[in-house]
C-alpha positions as CSV (number, residue, x, y, z in Angstrom):
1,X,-51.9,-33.1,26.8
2,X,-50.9,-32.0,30.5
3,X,-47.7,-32.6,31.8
4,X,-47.1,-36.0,33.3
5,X,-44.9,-34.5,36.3
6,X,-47.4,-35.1,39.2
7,X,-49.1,-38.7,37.8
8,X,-48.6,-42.3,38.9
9,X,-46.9,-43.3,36.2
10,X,-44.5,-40.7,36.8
11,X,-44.2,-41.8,40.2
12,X,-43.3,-45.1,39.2
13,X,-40.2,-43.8,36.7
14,X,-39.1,-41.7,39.8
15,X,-38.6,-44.6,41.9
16,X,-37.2,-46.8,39.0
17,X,-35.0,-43.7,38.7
18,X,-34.0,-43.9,42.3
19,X,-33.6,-47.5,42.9
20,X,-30.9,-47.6,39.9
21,X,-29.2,-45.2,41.7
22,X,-29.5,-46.6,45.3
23,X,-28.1,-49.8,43.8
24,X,-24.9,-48.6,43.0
25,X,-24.8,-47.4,46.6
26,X,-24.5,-43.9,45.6
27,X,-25.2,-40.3,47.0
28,X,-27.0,-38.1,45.1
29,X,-23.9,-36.3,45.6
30,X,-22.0,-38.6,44.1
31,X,-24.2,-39.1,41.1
32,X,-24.1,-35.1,41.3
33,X,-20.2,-35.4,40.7
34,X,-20.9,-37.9,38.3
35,X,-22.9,-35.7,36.0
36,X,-21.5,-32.3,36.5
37,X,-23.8,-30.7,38.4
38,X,-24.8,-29.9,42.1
39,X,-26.6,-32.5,44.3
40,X,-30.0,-30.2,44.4
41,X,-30.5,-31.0,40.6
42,X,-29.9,-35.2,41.7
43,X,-32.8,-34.1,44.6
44,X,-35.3,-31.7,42.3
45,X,-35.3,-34.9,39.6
46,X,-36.4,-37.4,42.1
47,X,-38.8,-35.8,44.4
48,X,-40.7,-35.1,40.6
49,X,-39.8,-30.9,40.8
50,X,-37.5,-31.1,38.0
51,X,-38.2,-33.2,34.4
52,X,-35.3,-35.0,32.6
53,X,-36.1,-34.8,28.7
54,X,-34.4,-38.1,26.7
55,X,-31.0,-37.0,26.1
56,X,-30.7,-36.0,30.1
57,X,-31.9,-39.5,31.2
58,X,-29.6,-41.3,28.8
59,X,-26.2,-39.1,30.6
60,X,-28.1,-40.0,33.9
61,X,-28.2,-43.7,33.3
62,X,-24.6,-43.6,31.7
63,X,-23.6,-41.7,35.0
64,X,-25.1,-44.8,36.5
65,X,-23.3,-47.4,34.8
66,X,-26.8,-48.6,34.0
67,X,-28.2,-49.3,30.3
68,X,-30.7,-47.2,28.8
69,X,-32.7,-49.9,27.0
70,X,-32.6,-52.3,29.9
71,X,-34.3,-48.9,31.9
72,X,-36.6,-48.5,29.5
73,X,-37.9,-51.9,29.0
74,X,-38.2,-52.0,33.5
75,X,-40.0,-49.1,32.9
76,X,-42.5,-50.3,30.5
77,X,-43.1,-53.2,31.8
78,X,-43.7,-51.2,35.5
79,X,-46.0,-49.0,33.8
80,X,-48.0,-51.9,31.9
81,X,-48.7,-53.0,35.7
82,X,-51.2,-49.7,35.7
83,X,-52.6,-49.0,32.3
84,X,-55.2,-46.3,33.3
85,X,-53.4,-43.0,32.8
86,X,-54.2,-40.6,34.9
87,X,-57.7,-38.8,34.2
88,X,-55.9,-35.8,33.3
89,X,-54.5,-37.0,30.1
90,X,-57.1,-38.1,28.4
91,X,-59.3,-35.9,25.7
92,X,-62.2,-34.0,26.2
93,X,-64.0,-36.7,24.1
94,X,-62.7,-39.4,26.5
95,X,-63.5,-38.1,29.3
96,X,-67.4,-37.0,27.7
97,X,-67.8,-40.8,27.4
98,X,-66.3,-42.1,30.4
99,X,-68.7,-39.6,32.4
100,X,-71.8,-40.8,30.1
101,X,-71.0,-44.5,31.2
102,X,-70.8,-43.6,34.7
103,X,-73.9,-41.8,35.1
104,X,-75.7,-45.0,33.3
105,X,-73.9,-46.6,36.0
């Protein structure tokens, strides 16, 4: 599987990412103090540059004052809004069929 980084759905867990953070009215400076670490880390994570793995988006959301199941469930429910992953995660198989059903069109 390729690396979700530059897909929709990660686009959509940026923003949901962002808008926690714009909701408590902070900086990413200040959410940069927060966490113990610089404000270009804050910036890399939500322009998409720079991935948070599990444990790193649970301290993030703590930093927020925001709950890490409420995220989650947001964020499913956001992504259930646009089921079709992007093309590039599906298998060689799924994309064989998909092209065969196209071209029957």
């Amino acid at each position: 599987m390729l690396k979700s980084i530059h897909s929709q759905h990660n686009n959509v867990f940026l923003e949901l990412l962002r808008s926690r953070r714009e909701e408590q009215r902070l900086r990413q400076a200040d959410l940069a103090d927060r966490l113990g670490r610089g404000q270009t880390v804050v910036s890399r994570v939500e322009r998409g540059t720079r991935r948070l793995d599990v444990v790193e988006l649970w301290a993030w959301l703590a930093a927020l004052d925001s709950d890490f199941l409420s995220f989650t469930k947001e964020l499913d429910q956001r992504l259930k809004t646009s089921p079709v992953p992007d093309a590039r995660f599906r298998s060689t198989k799924q994309r064989a069929a998909l092209a065969k059903v196209i071209a029957k069109g």
